[in-house]
Structure formats: structure tokens, C-alpha cells
N, C-alpha and C positions, 0 to 999 in steps of 0.2 A: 584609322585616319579620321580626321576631323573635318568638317567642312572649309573652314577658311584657315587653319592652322596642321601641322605635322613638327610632329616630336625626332630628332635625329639623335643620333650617339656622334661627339666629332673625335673622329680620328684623326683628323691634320687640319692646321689653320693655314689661313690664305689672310691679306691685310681686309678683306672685304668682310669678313669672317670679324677679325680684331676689331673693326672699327664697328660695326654692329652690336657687337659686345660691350663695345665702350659706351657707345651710346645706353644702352640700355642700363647699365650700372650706373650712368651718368643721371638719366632720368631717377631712379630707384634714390639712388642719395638726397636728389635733388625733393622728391616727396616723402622722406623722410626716413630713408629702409637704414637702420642700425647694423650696415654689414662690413664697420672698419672705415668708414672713411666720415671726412669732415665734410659740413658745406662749403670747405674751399679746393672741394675736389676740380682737379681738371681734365681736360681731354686727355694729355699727356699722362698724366696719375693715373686716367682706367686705361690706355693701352699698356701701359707700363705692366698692370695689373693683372690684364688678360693674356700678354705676351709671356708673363711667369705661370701663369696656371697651364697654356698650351705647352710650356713648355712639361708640363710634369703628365703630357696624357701620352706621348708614344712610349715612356715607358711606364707604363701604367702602376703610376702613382696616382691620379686621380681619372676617374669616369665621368663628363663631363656631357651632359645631354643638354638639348637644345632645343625651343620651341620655336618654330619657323613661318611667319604670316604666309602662305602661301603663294598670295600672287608678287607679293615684294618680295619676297623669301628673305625679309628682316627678321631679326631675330626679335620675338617676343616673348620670351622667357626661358630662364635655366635652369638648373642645380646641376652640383657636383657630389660626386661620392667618392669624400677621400679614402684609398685603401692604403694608404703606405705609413703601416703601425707596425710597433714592435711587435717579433717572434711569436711574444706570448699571447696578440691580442688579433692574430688573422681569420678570427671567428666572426670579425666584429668590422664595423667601417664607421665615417662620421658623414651625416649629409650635411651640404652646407650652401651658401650663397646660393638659395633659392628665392628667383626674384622674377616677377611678370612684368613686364610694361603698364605704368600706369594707364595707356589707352584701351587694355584688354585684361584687364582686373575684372573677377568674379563674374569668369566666362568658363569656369572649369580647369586652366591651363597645368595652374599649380599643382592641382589634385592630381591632374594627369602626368605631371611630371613626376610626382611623388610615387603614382602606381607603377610608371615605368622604371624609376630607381629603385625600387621595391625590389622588382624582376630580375635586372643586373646584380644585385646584392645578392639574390637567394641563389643564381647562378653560379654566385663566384664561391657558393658556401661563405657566405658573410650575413649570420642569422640575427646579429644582437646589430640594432641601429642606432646614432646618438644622433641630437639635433639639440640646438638651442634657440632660442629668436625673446625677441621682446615683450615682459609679461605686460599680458592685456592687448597683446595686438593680434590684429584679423588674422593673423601665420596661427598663433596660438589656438584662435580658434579653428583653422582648417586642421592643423596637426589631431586636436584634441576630435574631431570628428570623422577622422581618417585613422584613427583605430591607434593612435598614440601616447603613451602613458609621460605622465609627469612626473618626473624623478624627484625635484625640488627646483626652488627657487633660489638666486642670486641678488639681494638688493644693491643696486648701484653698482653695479656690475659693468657696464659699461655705459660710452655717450652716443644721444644720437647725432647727427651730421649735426645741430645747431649747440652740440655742445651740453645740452642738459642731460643728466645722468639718470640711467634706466636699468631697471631690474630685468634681471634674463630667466628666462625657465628652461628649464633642462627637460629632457624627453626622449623617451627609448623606444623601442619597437623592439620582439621579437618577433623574426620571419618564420620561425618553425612553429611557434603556437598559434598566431593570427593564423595559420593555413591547414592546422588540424582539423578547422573545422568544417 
């Protein structure tokens, strides 16, 4: 537990839930996070958004944790770890839409969210991890310092919310070797 912040797993959504979500996705686009949407995202666009992700956690398709200001108990950061791969590939998971509120950036949260997906993953036997984010940006360097390898790069791989096109790096983890040691 954290002083002014707690990490949760959600198992069911409630509209207080959704619209805290929203908000923070909304903020996230809004400073520039490369996670699928444009600057003409709307409020409507991130419940829309977060209403289809909640819907794939009771049947666990995705694992979706949650970082919670503690006295608001607003949501200040997430990720997901999607498991719903093919037959062949249930060694393995993708983490994704990892995003902090830009009022509580490079307070630790992300890191912390990472080590708690970490945990979930290596519980569910899901040892090999994937992640992407945008090359050169501060995600890049948290991943690369949190014990994650660079698979390769994608130039112009995707845009960010203003439209201009951005190179993605890929990045893996294994959870069985990082913990041999």
C-alpha cells in the first residue's frame, strides 16, 4: 500500500468506475499518450471505450488493475493484461493501455502497476509478456528500466492523438527468467 495511492484488480464496473476511467483516458489523449485515439476524442468515445473493455473482465479476457488516489478514490492510473490468445499462445499475454494521470506522473504508479501485472501474469502461468508504446517516450524508458527487452522497432507505425506519425518499439519480458534470479 502506498501513501496517498492503492493499486486494485476490477472485477465489476459500476458508472462511477466508467466515468473515472474516462476521465483519465481523456486526460492521457489529451497530453499526448499514443493509445488509439485522436485529439477529437470525446467523453462519449472513452465510456464507449471503457464500457467494452469492462465488458471482457468477468469473463476473463482481460485483467485490468487500477490505481486509486486514495482520499478521492479517483482513478489515477491503469493497465490491462489482455489473456484472450489463441490455444497456441496461453504461455504468453499482451499488457496494454498503461496510462497515469498526468497530475501524478513520475510518482512511481506506473512502475507499480507494471510489478503488480507482472504478478497476475506469472500466476495465471503467462511467462512471456508483449508490450508496445512510442519510441523515445518516458513509457520506453520506464519499460527499458524495469527489466524489459526491446524486441525491435516499427517506424510510422502509428499516430499520435494530433495526428503526426510515430515509431512503436516492441518489448518483451520473460517472467520465468527475470525470477531465476
Amino acid at each position: 500500500m502506498h501513501e496517498f495511492y492503492h493499486i486494485e484488480q476490477v472485477l465489476e464496473a459500476d458508472e462511477s468506475l466508467i466515468q473515472s476511467l474516462a476521465n483519465l483516458i481523456l486526460d492521457s489523449v489529451k497530453n499526448g499518450a499514443s493509445i488509439g485515439f485522436m485529439d477529437d476524442m470525446t467523453e462519449e468515445d472513452a465510456i464507449q471505450f471503457w464500457t467494452k473493455v469492462l465488458d471482457k473482465v468477468a469473463p476473463h479476457k482481460i485483467i485490468l488493475l487500477i490505481a486509486r488516489e486514495t482520499s478521492s478514490q479517483h482513478v489515477i492510473g491503469t493497465v490491462q493484461l489482455q489473456i484472450d490468445l489463441p490455444k497456441n499462445q496461453i504461455h504468453r499475454a499482451d499488457v496494454a493501455k498503461m496510462m497515469v494521470h498526468s497530475e501524478y506522473r513520475r510518482k512511481g504508479i506506473a512502475e507499480q502497476l507494471l510489478v503488480e501485472i507482472e504478478k497476475i501474469a506469472l500466476a495465471q502461468n503467462r511467462h512471456i509478456l508483449v508490450l508496445d508504446t512510442v519510441t523515445g517516450s518516458t513509457a520506453q524508458k520506464l519499460y527499458q528500466k524495469c527489466g524489459w527487452i526491446e524486441a525491435g522497432n516499427i517506424p510510422d507505425y502509428a499516430m499520435l492523438p494530433n495526428g503526426e506519425l510515430c515509431s512503436t518499439t516492441y518489448f518483451y519480458k520473460n517472467l520465468f527468467k527475470t525470477n531465476e534470479n
